[in-house]
Steps between C-alpha positions, in 0.01 A plus 500: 500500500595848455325831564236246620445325116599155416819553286748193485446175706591101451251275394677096559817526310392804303579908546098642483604842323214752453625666211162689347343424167696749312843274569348148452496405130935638557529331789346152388787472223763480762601181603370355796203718464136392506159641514349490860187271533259462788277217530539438109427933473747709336661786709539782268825708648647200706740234372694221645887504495668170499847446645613477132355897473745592809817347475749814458439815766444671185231281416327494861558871529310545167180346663531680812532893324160358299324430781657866693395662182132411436406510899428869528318488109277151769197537660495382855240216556191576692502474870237220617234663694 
C-alpha cells in the first residue's frame, strides 16, 4: 500500500504490480509479464511478474518505478461501511 492504495504486492510466487491501463498492453510484452486474473476475471491495470520478469535490479526496479508511478494517477478503494 501506499498513500493508502493498493500499489505493488506478491501474489504465491508472483510480484502483483498495479501498473494502470495505460502501461499494460507495454508491460505484457516484457518477459515474465502476464495479465492479472481474478477468479477467471481480467484485471485491467494489474499484471503478474514472474521471477523470470525480475532477475537483474534493473529489471525488479523497472516494476517497482511502474507501480510508484501510476499510484498517485489510482483511486483508493472504498472504505467498507
Amino acid at each position: 500500500m501506499v498513500d493508502g492504495k493498493m500499489c505493488v504486492g506478491v501474489v504465491k510466487d508472483e510480484m502483483m504490480c498495479r501498473i494502470g491501463e495505460d502501461a499494460q498492453a507495454a508491460a505484457l510484452e516484457r518477459s515474465g509479464c502476464r495479465e492479472m486474473d481474478f477468479a477467471g476475471k481480467p484485471m485491467k491495470g494489474y499484471v503478474y511478474v514472474s521471477d523470470e520478469g525480475m532477475r537483474s535490479p534493473v529489471d525488479f526496479n523497472y516494476w517497482i518505478g511502474l507501480c510508484l508511478k501510476h499510484n498517485p494517477e489510482a483511486e483508493a478503494a472504498k472504505k467498507k461501511k
